[in-house]
N, CA, C and O atoms as a printed pandas DataFrame, in Angstrom:
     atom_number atom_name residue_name chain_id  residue_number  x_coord  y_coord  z_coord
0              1         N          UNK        A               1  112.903  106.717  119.603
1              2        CA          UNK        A               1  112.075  105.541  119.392
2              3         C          UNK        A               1  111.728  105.457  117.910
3              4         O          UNK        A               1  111.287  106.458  117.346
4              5         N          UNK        A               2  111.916  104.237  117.207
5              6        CA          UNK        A               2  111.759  104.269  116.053
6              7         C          UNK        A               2  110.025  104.169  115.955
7              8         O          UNK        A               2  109.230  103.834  116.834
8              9         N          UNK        A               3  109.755  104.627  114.428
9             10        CA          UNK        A               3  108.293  104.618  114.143
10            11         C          UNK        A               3  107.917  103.714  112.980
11            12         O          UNK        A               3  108.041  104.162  111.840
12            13         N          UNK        A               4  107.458  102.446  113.176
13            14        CA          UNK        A               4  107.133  101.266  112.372
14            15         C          UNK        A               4  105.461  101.280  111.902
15            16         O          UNK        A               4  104.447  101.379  112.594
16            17         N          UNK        A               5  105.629  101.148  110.551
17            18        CA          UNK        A               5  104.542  101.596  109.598
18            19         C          UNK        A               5  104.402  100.039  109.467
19            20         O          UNK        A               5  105.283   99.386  108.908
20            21         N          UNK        A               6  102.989   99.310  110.130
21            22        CA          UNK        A               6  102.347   98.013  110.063
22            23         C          UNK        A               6  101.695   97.972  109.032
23            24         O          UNK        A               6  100.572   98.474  109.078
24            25         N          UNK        A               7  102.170   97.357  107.733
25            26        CA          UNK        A               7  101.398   97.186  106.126
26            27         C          UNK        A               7  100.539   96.148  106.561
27            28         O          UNK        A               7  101.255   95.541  107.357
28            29         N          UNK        A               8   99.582   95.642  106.533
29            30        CA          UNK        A               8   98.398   94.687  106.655
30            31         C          UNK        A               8   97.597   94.757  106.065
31            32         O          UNK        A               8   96.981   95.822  106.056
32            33         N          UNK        A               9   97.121   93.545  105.163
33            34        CA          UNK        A               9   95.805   93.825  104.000
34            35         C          UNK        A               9   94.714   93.780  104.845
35            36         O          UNK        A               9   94.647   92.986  105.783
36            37         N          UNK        A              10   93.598   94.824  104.490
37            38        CA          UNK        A              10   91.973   95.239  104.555
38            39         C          UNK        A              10   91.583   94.274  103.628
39            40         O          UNK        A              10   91.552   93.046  103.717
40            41         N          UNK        A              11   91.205   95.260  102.460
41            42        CA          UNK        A              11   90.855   94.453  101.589
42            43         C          UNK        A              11   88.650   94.696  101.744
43            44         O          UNK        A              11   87.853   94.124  101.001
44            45         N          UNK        A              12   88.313   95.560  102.767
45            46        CA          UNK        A              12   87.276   95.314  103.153
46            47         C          UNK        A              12   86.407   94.415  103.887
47            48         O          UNK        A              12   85.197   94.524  104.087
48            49         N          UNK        A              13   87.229   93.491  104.265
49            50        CA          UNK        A              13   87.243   92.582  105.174
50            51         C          UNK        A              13   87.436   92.289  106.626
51            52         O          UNK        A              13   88.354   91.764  107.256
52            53         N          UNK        A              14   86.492   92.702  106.895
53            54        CA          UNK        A              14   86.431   93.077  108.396
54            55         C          UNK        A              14   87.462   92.170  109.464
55            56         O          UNK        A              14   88.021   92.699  110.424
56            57         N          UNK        A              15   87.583   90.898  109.157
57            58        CA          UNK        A              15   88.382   90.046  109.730
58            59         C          UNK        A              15   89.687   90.598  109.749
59            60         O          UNK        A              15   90.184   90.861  110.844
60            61         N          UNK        A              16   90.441   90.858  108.505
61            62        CA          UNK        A              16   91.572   92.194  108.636
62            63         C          UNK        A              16   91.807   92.736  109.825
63            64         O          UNK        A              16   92.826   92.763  110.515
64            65         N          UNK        A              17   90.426   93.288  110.025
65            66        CA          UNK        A              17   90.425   94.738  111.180
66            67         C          UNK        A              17   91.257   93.733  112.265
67            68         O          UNK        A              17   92.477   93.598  112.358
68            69         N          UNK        A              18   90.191   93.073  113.053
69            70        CA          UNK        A              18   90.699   92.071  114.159
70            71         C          UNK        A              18   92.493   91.165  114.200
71            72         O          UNK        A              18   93.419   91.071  115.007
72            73         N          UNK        A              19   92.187   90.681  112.853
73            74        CA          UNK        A              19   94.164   90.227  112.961
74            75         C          UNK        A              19   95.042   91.321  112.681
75            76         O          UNK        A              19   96.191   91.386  113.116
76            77         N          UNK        A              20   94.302   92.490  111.691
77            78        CA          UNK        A              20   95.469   93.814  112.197
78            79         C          UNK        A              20   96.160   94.489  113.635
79            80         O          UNK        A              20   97.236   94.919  114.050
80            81         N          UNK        A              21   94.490   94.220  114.157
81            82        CA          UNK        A              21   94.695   94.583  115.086
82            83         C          UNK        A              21   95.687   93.835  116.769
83            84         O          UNK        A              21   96.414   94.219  117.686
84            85         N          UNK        A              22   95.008   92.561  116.221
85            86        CA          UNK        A              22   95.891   91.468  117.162
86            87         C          UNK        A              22   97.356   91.291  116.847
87            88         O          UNK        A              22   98.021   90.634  117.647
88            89         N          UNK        A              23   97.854   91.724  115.935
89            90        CA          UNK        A              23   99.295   91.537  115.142
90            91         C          UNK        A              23   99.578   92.961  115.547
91            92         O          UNK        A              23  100.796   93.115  115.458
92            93         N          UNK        A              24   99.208   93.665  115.804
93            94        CA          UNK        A              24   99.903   95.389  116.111
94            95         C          UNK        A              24   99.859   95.017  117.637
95            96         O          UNK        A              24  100.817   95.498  118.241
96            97         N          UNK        A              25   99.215   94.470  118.222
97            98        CA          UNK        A              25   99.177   94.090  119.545
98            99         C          UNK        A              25  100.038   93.554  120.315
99           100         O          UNK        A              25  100.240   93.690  121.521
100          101         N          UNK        A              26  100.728   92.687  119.216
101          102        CA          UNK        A              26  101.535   91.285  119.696
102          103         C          UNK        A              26  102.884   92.107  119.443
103          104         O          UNK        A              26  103.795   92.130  120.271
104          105         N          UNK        A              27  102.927   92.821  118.141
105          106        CA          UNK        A              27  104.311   94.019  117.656
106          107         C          UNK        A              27  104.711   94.253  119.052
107          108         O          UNK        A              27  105.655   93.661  119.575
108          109         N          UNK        A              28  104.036   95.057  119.598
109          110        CA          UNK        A              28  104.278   95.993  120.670
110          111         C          UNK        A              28  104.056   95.812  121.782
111          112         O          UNK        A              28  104.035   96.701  122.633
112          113         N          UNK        A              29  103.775   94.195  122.048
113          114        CA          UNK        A              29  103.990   94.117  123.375
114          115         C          UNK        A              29  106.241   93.198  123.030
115          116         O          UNK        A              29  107.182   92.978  123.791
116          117         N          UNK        A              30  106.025   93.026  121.629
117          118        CA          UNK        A              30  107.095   92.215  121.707
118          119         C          UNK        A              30  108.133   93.096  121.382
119          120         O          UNK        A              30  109.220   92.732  121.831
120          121         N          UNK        A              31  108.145   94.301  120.647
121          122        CA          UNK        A              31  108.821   95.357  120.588
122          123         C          UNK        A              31  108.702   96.563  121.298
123          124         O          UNK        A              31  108.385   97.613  120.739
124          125         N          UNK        A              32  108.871   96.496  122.160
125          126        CA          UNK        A              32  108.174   98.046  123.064
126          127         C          UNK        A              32  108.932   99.074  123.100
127          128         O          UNK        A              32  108.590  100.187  123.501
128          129         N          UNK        A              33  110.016   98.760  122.677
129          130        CA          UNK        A              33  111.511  100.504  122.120
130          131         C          UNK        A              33  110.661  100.768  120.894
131          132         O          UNK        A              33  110.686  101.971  120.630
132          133         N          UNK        A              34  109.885  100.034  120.013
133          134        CA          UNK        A              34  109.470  100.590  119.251
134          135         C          UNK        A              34  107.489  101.323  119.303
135          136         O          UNK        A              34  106.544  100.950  119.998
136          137         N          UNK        A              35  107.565  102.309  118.360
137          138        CA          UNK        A              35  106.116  102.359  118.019
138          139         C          UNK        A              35  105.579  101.886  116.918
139          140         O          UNK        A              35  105.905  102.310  115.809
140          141         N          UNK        A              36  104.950  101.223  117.050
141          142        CA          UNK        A              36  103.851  100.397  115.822
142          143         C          UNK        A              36  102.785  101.326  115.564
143          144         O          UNK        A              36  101.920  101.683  116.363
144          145         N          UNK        A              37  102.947  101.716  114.252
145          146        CA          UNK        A              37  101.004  102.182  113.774
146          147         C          UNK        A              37  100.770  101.368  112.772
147          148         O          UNK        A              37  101.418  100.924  111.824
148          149         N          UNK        A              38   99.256  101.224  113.359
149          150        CA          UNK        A              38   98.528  100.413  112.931
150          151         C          UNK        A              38   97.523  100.752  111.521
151          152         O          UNK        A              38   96.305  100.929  111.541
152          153         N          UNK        A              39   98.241  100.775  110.571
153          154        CA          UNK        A              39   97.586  101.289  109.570
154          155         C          UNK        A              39   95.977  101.200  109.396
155          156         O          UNK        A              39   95.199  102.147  109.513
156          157         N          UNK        A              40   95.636   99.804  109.080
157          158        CA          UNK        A              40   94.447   99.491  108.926
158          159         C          UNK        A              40   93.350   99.961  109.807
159          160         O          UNK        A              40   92.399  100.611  109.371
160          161         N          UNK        A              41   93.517   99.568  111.266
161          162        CA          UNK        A              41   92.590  100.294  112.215
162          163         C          UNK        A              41   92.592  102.008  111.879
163          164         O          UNK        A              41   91.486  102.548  111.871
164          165         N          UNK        A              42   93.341  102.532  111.710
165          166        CA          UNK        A              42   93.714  104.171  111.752
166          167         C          UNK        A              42   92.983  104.499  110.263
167          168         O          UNK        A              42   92.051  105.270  110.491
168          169         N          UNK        A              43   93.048  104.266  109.173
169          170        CA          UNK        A              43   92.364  104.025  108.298
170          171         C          UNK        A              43   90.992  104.045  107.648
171          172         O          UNK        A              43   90.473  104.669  106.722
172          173         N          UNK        A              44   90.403  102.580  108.992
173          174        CA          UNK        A              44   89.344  102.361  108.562
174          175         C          UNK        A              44   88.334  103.234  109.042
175          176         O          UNK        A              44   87.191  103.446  108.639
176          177         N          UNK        A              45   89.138  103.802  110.195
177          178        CA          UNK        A              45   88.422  104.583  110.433
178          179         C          UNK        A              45   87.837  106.111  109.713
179          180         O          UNK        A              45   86.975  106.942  109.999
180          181         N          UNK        A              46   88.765  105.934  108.722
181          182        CA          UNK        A              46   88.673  107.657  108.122
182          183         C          UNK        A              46   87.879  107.244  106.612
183          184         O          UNK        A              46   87.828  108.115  105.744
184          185         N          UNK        A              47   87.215  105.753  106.328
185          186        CA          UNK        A              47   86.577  105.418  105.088
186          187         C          UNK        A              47   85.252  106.012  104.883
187          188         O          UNK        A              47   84.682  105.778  103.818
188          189         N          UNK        A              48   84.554  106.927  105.978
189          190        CA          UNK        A              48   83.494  107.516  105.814
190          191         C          UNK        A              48   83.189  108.950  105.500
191          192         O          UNK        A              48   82.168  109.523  105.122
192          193         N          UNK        A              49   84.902  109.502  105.892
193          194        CA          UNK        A              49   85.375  110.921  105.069
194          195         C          UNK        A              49   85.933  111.544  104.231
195          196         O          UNK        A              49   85.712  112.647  103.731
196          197         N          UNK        A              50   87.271  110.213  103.961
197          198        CA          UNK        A              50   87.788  110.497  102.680
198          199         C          UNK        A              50   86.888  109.449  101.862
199          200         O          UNK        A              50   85.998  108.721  102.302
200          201         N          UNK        A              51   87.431  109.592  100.376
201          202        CA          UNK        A              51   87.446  108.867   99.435
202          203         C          UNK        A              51   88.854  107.633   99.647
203          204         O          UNK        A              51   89.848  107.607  100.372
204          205         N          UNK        A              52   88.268  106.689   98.565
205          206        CA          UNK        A              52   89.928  105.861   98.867
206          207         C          UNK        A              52   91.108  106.283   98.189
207          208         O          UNK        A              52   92.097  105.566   98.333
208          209         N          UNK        A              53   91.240  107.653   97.233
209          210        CA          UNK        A              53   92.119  108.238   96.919
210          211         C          UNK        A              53   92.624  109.105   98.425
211          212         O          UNK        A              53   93.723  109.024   98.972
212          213         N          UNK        A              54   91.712  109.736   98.753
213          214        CA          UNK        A              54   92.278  110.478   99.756
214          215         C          UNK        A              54   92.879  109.673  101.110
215          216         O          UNK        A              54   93.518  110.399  101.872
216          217         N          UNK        A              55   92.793  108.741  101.364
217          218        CA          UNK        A              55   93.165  107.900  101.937
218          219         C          UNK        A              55   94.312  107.286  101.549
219          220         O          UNK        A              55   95.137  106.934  102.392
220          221         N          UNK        A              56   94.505  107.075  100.166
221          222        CA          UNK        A              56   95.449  106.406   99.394
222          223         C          UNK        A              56   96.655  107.199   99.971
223          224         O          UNK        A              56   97.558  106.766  100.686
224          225         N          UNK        A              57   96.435  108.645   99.429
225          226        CA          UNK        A              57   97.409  109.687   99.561
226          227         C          UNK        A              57   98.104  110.004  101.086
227          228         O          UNK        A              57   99.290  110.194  101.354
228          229         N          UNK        A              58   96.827  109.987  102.046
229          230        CA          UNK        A              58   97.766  109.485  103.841
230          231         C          UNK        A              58   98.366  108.767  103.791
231          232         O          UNK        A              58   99.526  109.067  104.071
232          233         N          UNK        A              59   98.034  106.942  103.323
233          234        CA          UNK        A              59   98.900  106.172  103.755
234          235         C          UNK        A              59  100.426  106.467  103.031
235          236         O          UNK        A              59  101.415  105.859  103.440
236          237         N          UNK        A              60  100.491  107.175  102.235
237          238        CA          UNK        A              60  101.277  106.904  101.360
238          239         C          UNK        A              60  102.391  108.533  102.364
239          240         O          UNK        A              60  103.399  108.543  103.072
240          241         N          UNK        A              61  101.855  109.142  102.071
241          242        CA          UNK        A              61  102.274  110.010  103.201
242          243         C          UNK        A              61  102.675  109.560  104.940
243          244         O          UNK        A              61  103.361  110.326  105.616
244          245         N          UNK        A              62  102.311  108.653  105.330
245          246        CA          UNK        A              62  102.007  108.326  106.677
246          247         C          UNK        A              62  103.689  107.182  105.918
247          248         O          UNK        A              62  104.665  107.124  106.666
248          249         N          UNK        A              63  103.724  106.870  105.337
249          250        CA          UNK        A              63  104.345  105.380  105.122
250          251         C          UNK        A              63  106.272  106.139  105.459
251          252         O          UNK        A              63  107.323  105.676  105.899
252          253         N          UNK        A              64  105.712  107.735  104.829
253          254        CA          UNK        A              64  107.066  108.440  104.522
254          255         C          UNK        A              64  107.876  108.865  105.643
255          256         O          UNK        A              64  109.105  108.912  105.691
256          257         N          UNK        A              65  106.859  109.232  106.725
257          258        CA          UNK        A              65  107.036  109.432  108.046
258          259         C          UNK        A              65  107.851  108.552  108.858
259          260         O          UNK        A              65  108.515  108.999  109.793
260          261         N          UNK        A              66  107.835  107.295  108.544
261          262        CA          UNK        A              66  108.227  105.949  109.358
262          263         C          UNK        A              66  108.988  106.076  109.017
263          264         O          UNK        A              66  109.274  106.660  107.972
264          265         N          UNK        A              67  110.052  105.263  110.237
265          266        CA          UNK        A              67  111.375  104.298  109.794
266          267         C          UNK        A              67  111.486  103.752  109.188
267          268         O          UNK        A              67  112.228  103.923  108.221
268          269         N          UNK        A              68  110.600  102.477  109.483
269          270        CA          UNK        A              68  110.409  101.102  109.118
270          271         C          UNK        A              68  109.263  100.745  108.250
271          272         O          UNK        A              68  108.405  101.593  108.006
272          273         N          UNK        A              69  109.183   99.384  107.705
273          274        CA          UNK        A              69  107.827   99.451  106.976
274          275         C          UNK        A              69  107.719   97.619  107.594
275          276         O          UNK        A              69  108.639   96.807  107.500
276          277         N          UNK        A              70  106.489   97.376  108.138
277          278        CA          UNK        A              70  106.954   95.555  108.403
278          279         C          UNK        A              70  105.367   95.512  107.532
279          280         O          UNK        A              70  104.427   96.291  107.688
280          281         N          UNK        A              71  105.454   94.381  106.633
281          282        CA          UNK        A              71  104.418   93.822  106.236
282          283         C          UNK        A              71  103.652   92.699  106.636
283          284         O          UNK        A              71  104.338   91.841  107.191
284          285         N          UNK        A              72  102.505   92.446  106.534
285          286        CA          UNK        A              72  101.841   91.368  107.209
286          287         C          UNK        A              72  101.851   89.783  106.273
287          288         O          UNK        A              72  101.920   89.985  105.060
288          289         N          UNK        A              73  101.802   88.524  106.610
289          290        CA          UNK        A              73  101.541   87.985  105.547
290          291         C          UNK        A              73  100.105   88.340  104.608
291          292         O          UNK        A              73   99.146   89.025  104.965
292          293         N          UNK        A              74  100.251   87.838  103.677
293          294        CA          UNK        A              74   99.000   88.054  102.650
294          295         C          UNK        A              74   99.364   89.256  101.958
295          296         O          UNK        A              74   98.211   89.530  101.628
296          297         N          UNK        A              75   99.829   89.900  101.625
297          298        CA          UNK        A              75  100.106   91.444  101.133
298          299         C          UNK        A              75  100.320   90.687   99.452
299          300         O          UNK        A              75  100.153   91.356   98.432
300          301         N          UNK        A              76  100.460   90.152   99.444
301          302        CA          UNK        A              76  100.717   89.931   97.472
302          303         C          UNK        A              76   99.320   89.913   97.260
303          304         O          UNK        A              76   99.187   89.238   96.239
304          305         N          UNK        A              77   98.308   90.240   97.612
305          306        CA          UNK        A              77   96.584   90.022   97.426
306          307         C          UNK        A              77   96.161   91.259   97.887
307          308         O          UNK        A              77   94.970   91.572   97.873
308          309         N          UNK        A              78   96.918   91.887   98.239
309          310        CA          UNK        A              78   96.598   93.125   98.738
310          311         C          UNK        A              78   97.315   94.461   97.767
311          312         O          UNK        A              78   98.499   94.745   97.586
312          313         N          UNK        A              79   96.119   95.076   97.284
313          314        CA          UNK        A              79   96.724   96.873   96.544
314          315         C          UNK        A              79   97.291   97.364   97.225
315          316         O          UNK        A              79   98.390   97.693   96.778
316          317         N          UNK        A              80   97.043   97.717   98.541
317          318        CA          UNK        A              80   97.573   99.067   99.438
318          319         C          UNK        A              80   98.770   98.395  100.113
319          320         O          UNK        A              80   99.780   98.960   99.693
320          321         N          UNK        A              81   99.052   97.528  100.891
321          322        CA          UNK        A              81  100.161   96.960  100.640
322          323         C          UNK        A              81  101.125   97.014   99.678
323          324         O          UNK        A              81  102.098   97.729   99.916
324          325         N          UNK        A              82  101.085   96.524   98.824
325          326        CA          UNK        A              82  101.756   96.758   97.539
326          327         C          UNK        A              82  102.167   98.044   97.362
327          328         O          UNK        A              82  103.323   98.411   97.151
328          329         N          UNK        A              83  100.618   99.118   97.507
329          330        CA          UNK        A              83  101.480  100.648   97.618
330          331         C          UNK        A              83  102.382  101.200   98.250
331          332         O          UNK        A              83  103.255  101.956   97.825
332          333         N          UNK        A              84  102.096  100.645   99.826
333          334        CA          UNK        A              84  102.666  101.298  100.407
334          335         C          UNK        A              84  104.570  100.431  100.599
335          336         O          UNK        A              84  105.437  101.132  101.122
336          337         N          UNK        A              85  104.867   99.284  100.225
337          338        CA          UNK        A              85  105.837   98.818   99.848
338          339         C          UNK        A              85  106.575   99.770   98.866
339          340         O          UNK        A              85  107.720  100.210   98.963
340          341         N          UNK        A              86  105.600   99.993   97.851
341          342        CA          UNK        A              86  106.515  100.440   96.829
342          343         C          UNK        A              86  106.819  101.618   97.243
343          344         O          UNK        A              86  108.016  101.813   97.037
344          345         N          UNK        A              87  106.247  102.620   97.794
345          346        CA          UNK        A              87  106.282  103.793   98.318
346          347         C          UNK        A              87  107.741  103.883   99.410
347          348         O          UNK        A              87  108.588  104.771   99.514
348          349         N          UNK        A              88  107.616  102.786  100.006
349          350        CA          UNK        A              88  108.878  102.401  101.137
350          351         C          UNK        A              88  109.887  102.328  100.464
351          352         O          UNK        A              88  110.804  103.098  100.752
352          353         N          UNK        A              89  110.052  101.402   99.368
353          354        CA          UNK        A              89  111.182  101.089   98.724
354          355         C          UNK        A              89  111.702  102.254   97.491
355          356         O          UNK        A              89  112.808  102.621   97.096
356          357         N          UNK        A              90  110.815  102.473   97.267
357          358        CA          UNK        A              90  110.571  104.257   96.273
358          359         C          UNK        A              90  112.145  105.257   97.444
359          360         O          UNK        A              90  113.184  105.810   97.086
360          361         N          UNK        A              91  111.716  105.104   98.384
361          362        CA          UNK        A              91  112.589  106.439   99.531
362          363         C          UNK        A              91  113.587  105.085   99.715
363          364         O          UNK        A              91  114.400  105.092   98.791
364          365         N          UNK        A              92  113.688  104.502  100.166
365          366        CA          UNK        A              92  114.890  103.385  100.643
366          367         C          UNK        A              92  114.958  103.082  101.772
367          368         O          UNK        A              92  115.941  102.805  102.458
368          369         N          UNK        A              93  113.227  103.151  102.166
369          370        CA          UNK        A              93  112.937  102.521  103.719
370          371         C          UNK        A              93  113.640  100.777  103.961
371          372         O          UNK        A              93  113.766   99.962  103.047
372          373         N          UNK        A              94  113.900  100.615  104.967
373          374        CA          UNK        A              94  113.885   99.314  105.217
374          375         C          UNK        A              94  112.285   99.079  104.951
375          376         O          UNK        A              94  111.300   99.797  105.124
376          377         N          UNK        A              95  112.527   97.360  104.308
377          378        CA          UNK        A              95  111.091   96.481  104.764
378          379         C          UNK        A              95  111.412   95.379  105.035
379          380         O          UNK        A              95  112.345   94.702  104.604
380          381         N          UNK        A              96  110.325   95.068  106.068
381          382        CA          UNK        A              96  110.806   93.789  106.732
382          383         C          UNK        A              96  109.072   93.171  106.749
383          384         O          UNK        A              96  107.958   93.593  107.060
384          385         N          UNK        A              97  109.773   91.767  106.136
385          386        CA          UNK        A              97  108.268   90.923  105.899
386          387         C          UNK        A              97  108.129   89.945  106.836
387          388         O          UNK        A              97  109.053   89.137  106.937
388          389         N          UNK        A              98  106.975   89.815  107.694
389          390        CA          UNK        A              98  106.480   89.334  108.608
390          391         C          UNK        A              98  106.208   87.988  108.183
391          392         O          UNK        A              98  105.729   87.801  107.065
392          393         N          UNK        A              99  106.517   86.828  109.122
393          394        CA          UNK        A              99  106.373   85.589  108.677
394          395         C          UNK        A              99  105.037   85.041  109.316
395          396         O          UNK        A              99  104.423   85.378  110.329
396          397         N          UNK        A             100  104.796   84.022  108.304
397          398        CA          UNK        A             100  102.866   83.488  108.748
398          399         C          UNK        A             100  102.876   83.085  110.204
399          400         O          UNK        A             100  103.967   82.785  110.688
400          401         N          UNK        A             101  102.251   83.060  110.643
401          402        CA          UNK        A             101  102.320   82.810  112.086
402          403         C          UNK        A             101  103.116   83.669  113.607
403          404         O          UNK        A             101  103.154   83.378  114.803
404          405         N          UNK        A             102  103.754   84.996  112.652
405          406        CA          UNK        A             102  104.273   86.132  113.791
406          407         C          UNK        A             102  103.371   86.103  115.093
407          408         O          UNK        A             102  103.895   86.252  116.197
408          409         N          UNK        A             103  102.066   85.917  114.954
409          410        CA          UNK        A             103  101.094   85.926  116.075
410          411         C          UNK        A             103  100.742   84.740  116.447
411          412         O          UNK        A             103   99.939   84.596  117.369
């Protein structure tokens, strides 16, 4: 089963959380050979123990792990996105960019 790394901008914006979460939702009921992680939810949750370096450094680690990398729209407004793209394309992950309205 492949393992698909869901890029989606935070941004600190709680609304994020909810369409990250509804878009990892919709992934995997529409891809189900695959696994979707859900970056942002998985994440936000760890903003009260790491720092956002140390966090930086999972996703970026977590990104290496995957197959795949699918991005959400909005990611050109988004840092960690961006990181974790470059990080994908850094190793010679596939990326595949999600079109507005996937959900």
């Amino acid at each position: 089963m492949k393992l698909i790394y869901l890029a989606h901008p935070y941004g600190g914006n709680d609304l994020n959380i909810i369409s990250a979460g509804v878009m990892w939702r919709y992934l995997t009921q529409t891809f189900p050979h695959y696994h979707i992680f859900n970056a942002v939810n998985y994440f936000v949750g760890l903003k009260d123990i790491f720092t956002e370096a140390g966090i930086q450094r999972r996703y970026t680690d977590m990104v290496t792990r995957c197959d795949e990398l699918w991005v959400a729209p909005g990611w050109e407004n988004s840092a960690g996105c961006k990181a974790e793209i470059e990080e994908a394309t850094k190793i010679g992950m596939k990326v595949r960019y999600l079109a507005e309205g996937t959900v």
